[in-house]
C-alpha positions as CSV (number, residue, x, y, z in Angstrom):
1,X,81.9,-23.3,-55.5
2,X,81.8,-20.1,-53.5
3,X,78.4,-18.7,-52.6
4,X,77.8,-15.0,-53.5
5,X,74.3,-13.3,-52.5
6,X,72.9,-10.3,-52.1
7,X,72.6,-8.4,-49.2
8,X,69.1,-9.7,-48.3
9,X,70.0,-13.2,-48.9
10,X,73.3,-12.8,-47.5
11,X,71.8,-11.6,-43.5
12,X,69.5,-14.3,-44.0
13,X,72.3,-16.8,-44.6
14,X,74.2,-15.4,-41.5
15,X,70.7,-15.7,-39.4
16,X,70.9,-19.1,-40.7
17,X,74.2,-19.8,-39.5
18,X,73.9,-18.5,-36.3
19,X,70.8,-20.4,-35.3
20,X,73.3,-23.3,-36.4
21,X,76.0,-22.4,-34.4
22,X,73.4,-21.9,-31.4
23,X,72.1,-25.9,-32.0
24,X,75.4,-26.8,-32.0
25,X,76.9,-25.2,-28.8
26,X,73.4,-26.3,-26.8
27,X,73.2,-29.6,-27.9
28,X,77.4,-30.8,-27.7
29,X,77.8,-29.1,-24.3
30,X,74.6,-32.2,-23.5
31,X,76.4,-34.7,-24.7
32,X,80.0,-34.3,-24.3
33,X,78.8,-33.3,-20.2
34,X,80.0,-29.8,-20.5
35,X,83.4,-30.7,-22.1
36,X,84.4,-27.2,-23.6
37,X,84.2,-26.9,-27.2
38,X,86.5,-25.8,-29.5
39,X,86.4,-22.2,-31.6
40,X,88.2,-24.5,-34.1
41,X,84.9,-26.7,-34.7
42,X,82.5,-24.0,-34.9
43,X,84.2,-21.6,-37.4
44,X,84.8,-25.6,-39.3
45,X,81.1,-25.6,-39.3
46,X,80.4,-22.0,-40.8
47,X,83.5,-22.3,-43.6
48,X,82.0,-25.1,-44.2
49,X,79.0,-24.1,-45.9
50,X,81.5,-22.8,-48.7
51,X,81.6,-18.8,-47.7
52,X,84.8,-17.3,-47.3
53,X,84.0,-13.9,-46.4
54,X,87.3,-13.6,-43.6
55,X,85.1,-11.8,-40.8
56,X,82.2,-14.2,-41.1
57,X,83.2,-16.9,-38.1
58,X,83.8,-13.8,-35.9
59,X,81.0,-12.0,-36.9
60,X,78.3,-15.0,-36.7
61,X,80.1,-16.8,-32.9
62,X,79.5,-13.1,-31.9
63,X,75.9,-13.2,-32.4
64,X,75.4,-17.2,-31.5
65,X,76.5,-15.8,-28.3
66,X,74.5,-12.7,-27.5
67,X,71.6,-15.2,-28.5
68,X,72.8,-17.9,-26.1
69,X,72.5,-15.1,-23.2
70,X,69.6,-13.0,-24.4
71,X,67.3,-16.3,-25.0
72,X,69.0,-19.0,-23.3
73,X,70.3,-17.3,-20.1
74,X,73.8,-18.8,-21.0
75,X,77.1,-16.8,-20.7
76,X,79.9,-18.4,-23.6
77,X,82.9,-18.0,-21.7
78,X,86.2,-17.8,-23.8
79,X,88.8,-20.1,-22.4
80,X,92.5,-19.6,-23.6
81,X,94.1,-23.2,-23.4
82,X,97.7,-23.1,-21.7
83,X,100.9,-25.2,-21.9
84,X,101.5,-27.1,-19.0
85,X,104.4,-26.3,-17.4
86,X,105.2,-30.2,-17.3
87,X,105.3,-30.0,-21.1
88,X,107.2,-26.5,-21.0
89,X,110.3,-28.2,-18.7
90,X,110.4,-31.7,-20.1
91,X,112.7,-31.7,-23.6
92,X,111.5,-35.2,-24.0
93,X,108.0,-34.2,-24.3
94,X,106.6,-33.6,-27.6
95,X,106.0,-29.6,-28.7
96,X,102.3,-28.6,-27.8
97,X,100.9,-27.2,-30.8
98,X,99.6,-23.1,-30.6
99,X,97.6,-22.6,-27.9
100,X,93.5,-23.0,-28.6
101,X,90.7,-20.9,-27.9
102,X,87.5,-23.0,-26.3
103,X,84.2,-22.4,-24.9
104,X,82.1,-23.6,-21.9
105,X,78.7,-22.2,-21.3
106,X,77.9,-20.5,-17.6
107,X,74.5,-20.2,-17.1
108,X,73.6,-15.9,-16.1
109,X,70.3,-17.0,-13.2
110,X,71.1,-16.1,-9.8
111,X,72.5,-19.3,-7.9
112,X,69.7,-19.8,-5.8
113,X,67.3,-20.1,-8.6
114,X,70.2,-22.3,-10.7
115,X,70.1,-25.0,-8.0
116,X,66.0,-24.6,-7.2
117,X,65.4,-24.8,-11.2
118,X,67.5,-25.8,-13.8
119,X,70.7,-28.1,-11.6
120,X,70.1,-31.5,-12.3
121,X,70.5,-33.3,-8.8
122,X,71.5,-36.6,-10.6
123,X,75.0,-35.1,-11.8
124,X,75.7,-33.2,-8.3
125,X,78.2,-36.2,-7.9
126,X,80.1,-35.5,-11.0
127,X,80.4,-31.6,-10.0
128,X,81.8,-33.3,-6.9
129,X,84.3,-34.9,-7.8
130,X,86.1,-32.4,-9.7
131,X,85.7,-29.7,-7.1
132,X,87.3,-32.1,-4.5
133,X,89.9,-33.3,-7.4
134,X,90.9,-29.5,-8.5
135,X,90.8,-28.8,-4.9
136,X,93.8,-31.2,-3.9
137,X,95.6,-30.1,-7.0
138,X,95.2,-26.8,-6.1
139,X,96.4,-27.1,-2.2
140,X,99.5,-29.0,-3.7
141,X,100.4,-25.6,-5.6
142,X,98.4,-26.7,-8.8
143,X,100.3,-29.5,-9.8
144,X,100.8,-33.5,-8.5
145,X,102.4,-36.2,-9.2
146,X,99.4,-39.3,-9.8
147,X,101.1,-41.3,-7.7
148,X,100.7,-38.3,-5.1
149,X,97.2,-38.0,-5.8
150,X,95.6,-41.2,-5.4
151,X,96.6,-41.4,-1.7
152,X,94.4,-38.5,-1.2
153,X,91.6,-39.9,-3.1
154,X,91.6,-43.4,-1.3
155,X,91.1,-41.6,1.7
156,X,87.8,-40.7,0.1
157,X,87.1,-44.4,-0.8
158,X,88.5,-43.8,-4.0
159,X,90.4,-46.5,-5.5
160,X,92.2,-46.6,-9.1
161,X,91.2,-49.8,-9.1
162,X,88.2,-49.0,-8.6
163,X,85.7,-50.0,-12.0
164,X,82.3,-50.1,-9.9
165,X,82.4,-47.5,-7.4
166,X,78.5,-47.3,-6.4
167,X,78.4,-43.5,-7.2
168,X,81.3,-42.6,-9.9
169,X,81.6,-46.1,-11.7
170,X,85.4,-46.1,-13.2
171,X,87.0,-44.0,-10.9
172,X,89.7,-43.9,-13.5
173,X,87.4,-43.0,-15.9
174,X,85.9,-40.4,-13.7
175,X,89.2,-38.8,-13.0
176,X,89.5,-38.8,-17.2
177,X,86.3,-36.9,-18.0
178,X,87.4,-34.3,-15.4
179,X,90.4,-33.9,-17.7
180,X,88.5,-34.2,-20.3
181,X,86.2,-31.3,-19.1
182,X,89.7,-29.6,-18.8
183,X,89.8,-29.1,-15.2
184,X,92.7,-30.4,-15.3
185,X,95.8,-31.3,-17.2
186,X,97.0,-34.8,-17.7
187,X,100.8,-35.0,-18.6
188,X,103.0,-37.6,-19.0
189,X,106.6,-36.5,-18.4
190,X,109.5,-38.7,-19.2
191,X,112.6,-38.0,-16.4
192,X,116.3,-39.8,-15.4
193,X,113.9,-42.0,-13.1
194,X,111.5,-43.2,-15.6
195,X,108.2,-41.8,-16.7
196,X,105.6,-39.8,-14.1
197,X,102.2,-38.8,-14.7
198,X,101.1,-34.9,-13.1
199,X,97.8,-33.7,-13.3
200,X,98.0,-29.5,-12.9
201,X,95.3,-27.0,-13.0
202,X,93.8,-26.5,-16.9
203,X,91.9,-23.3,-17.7
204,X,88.7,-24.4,-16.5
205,X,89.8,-24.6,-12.9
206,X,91.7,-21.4,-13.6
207,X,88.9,-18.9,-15.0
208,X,87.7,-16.2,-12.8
209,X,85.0,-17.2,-11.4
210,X,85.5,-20.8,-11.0
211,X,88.8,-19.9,-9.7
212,X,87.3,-17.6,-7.1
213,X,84.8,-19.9,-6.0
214,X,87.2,-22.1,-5.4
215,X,89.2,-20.6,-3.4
216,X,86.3,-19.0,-1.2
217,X,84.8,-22.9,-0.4
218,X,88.9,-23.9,0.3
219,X,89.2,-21.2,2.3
220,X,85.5,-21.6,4.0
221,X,86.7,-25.3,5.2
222,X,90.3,-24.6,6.5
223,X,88.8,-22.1,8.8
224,X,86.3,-24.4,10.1
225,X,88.8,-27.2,11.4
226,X,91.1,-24.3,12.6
227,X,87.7,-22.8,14.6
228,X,87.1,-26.6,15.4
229,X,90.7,-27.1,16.8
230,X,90.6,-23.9,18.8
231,X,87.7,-24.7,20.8
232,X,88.9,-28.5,21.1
């Protein structure tokens, strides 16, 4: 049955809603390790209470985010999922459905008092990991092959064999939850030489200012060995 209210009633009911969809943001961004979430599961979650008022999951995602940032200190940053170009070449490949909106929270303190206050030292590995993993993707023209990639990564000590790594466990399962965290792409291609795995830059890895920083700490390290090879 469809819920109608009064105006009082009805604000009250959005108020309501928001602080729901504020919960919800906070506490799956914890436990899916910053995985972004879906616009798809939050507007589930406010239809779901039986209104169908057509501006209502715009109107109360809105406010769930100028609460995140004017309580929280968290930015909600939109994230438009893309097709991977593996998918858009490969006829064999199965259509991607419409593209997705997502979002990942960013927190708005300057990044000196973000790594002095609120970073949690224990999951600097993890943050790691996908900066060095997006970074080889990324120097490769933001795509590779897997069997490309792990080359690289065993030069690092990583192995795909790898299920007890002393720092990252699974290393296969590591490499996952940066997918996962959609850093990257995962795609499995079928070609005239059999099947192929790439892994290619998602929208994570691509948003502004991830992007940017990116480049800036690539760009930091290449001119370091080309300063250390000049004065060798």
């Amino acid at each position: 049955m469809v819920k109608v209210v009064n105006e009082e009633a009805s604000r009250m009911e959005k108020d309501k809603l928001v602080a729901e969809v504020v919960r919800y943001v906070l506490f799956k961004t914890e436990q899916s390790s910053g995985c972004p979430i879906k616009r798809e599961e939050l507007t589930q979650l406010i239809t779901g209470k039986n209104y169908r008022q057509r501006n209502l999951p715009a109107f109360v995602i809105n406010e769930a985010k100028s609460k995140l940032s004017s309580i929280f200190g968290f930015e909600v940053r939109e994230l438009q999922r893309t097709r991977s170009s593996a998918t858009q070449n490969s006829r064999s490949s199965q259509q991607v459905a419409a593209d997705a909106k997502s979002y990942i929270l960013r927190s708005q303190l300057p990044a000196d008092v973000y790594t002095a206050c609120v970073e949690d030292k224990k999951k600097s590995h993890v943050t790691a990991l996908a900066f060095v993993v997006t970074s080889i993707v990324r120097l490769a023209g933001g795509k590779i092959n897997e069997e490309n990639l792990w080359p690289h990564l065993r030069r690092l000590g990583l192995s795909e064999t790898d299920e007890s790594h002393p720092v990252h466990g699974n290393v296969k399962l590591a490499l996952e939850a940066i997918v996962q965290q959609r850093y990257l792409h995962k795609e499995k291609v079928n070609g005239p030489e059999g099947n192929a795995t790439f892994y290619e830059l998602a929208e994570r890895a691509l948003d502004g200012p991830v992007d940017d920083g990116m480049k800036q700490h690539i760009s930091k390290i290449v001119n370091k060995d080309i300063a250390s090879v000049d004065t060798d």
